[in-house]
ROTI-295969 format. One record per residue: chain; residue in one letter; z, y, x of N, C-alpha, C in turn. Coordinates in pm, 1 decimal. Example, Ala and Ser with C-alpha at 12.3 -4.5 7.8 and 13.67 -1.06 7.14 Angstrom:
BEGIN
PT	A	a	780.0	-569.0	1319.0	780.0	-450.0	1230.0	780.0	-330.0	1320.0
PT	A	s	708.0	-225.0	1285.0	714.0	-106.0	1367.0	787.0	3.0	1290.0
//
This chain:
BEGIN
PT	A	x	0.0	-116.5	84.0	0.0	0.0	0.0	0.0	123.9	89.4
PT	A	x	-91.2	229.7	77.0	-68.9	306.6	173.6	-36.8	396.0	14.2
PT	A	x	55.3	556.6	88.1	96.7	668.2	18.2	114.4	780.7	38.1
PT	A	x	67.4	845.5	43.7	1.0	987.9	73.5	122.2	1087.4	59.7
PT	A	x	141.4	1162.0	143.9	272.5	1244.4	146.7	233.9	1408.7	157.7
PT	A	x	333.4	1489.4	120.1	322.7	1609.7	142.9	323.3	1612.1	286.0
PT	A	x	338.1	1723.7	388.2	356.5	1748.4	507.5	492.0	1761.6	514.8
PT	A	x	576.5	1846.5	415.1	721.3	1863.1	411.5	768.8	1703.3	359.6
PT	A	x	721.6	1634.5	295.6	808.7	1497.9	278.0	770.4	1411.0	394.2
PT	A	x	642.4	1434.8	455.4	648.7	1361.8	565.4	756.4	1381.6	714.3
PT	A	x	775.5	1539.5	670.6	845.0	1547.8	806.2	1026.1	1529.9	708.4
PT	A	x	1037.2	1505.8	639.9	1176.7	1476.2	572.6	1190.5	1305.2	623.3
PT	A	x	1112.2	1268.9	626.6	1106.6	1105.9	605.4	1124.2	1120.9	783.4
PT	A	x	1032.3	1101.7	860.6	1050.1	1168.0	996.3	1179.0	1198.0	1059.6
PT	A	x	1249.4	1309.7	937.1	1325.7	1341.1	1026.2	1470.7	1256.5	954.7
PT	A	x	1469.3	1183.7	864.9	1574.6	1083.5	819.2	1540.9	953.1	915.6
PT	A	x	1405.3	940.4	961.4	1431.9	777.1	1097.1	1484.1	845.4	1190.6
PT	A	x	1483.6	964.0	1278.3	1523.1	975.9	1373.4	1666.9	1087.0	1373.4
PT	A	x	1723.7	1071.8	1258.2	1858.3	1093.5	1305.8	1935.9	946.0	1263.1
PT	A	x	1852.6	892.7	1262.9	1924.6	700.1	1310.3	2007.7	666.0	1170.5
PT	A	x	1985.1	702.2	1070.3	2039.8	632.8	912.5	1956.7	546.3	909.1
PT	A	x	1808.7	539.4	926.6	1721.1	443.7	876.6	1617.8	424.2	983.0
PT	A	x	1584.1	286.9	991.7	1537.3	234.1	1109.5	1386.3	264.5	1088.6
PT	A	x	1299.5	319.7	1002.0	1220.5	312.2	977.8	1163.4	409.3	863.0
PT	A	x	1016.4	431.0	846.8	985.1	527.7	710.1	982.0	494.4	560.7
PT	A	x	999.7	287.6	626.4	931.0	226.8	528.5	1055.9	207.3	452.8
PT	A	x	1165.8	212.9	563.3	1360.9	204.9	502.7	1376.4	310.1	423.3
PT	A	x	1325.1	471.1	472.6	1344.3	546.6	421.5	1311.0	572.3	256.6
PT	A	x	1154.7	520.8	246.7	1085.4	510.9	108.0	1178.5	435.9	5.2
PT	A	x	1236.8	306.8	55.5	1271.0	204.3	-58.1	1404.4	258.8	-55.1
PT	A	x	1455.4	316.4	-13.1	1629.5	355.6	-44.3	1575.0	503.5	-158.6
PT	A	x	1447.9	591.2	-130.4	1424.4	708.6	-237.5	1365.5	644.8	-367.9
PT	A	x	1351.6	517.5	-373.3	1254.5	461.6	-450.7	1373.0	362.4	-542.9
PT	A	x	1477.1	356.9	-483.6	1601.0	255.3	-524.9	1715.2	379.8	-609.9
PT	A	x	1718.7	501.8	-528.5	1775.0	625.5	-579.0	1750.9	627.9	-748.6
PT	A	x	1561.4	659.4	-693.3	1516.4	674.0	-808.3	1497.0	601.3	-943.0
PT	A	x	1570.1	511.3	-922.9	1550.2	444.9	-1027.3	1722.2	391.3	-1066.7
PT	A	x	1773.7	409.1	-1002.1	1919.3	447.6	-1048.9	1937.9	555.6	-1084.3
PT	A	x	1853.8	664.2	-1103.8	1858.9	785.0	-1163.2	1819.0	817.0	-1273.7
PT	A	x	1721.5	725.0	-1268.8	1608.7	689.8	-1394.6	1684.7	546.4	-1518.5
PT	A	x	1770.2	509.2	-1446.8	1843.0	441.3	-1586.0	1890.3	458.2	-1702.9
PT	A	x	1953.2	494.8	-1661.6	2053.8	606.6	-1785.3	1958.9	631.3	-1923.5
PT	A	x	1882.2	722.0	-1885.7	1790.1	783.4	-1955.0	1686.4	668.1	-1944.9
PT	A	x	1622.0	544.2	-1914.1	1585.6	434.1	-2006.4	1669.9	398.7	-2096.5
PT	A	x	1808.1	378.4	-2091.9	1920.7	285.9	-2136.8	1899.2	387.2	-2279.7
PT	A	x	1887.9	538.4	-2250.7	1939.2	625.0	-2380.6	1812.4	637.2	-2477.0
PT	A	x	1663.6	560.4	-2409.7	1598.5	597.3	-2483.6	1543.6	471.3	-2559.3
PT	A	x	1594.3	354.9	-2516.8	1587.1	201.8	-2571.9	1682.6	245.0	-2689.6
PT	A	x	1789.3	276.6	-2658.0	1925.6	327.4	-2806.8	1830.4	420.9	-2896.0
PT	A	x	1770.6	509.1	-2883.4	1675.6	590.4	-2996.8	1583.9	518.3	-3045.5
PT	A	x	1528.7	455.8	-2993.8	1445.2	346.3	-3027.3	1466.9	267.8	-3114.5
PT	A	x	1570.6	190.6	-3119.0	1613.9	88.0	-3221.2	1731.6	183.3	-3370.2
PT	A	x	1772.9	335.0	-3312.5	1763.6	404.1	-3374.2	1701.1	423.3	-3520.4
PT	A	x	1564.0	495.5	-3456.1	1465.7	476.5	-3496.9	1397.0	366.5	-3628.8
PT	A	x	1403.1	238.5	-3557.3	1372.4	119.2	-3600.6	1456.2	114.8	-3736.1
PT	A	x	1619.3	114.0	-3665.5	1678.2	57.9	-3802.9	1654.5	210.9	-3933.4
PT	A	x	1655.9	298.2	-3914.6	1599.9	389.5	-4017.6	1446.4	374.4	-4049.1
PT	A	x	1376.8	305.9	-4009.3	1256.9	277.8	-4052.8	1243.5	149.6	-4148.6
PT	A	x	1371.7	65.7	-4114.8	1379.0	-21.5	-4193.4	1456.7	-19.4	-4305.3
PT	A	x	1555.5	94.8	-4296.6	1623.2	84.5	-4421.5	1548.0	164.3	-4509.6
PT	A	x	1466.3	284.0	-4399.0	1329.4	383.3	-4581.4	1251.2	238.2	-4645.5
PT	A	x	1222.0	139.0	-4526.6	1135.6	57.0	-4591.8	1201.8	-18.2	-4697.9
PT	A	x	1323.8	-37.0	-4705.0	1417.3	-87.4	-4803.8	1452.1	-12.6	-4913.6
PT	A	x	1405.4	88.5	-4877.9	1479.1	210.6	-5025.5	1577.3	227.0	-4978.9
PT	A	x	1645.0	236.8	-4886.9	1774.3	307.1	-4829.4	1765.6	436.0	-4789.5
PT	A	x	1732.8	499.2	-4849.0	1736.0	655.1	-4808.4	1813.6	767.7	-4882.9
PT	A	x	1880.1	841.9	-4846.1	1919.5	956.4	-4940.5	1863.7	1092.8	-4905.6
PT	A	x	1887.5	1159.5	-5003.5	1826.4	1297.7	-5016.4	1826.6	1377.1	-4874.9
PT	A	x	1738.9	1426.0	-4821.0	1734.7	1516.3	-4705.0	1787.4	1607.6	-4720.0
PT	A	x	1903.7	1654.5	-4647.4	1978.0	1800.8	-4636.6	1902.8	1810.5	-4532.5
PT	A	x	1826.3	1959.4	-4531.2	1744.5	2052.8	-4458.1	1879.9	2134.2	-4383.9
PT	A	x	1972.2	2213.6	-4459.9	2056.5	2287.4	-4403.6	2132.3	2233.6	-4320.7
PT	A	x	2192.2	2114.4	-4372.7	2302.5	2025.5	-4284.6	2194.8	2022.4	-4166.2
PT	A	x	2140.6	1965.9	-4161.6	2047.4	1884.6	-4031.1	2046.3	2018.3	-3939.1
PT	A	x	1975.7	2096.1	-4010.3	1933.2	2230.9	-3932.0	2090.5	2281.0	-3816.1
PT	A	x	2155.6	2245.2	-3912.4	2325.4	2336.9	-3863.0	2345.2	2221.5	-3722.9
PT	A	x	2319.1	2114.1	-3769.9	2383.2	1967.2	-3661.3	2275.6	2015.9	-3509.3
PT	A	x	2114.8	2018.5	-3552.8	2070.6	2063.7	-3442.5	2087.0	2155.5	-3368.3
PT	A	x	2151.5	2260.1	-3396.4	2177.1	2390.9	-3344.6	2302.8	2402.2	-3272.7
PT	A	x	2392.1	2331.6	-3340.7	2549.1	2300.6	-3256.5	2442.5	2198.9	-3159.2
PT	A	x	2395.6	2118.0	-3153.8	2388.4	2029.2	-3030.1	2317.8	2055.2	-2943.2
PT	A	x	2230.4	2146.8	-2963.5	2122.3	2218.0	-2858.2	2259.9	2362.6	-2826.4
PT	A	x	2360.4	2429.8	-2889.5	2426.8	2518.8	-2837.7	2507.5	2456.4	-2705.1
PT	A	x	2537.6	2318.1	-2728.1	2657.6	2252.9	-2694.3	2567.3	2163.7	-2578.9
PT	A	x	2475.1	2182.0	-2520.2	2403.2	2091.3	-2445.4	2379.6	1947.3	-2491.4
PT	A	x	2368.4	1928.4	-2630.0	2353.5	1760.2	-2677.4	2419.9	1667.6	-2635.6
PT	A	x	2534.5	1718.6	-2661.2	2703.7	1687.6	-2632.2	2698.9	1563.3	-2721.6
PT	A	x	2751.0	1471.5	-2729.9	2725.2	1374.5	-2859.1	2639.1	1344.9	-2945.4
PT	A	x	2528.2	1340.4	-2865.1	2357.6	1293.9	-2922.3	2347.1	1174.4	-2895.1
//
């Protein structure tokens, strides 16, 4: 696999082998690549939960489980949670 780098990530990578943490560029890649995807969990984990979210309200409209849409309520809930940084979303 070859991978094409900025000039500044090349000399980042560069300069992480030779202050001796990582023996190599190729050490360097899979520890940013291992980061990244421990970073990137979370937010899979939170978006598999909306998902089935989702699902089960799709299955209960398909059931006739639905009640009346409050426009105001909803409106008020989004606005506290976008004020509040989506504090309990």
């Amino acid at each position: 696999m070859y991978v094409s780098l900025t000039p500044e990530l090349e000399q980042l990578v560069h300069r992480k082998v030779e202050s001796g943490l990582y023996l190599s560029a190729s050490e360097v890649v899979r520890e940013a690549l291992r980061l990244l995807e421990e970073r990137d969990k979370p937010q899979a984990i939170k978006c598999e939960e909306i998902r089935k979210e989702i699902q089960l309200g799709i299955d209960q409209a398909d059931r006739g489980e639905v009640a009346a849409l409050d426009v105001t309520g909803t409106l008020a809930k989004v606005r506290s949670r976008r004020r509040n940084g989506c504090k309990g979303a």
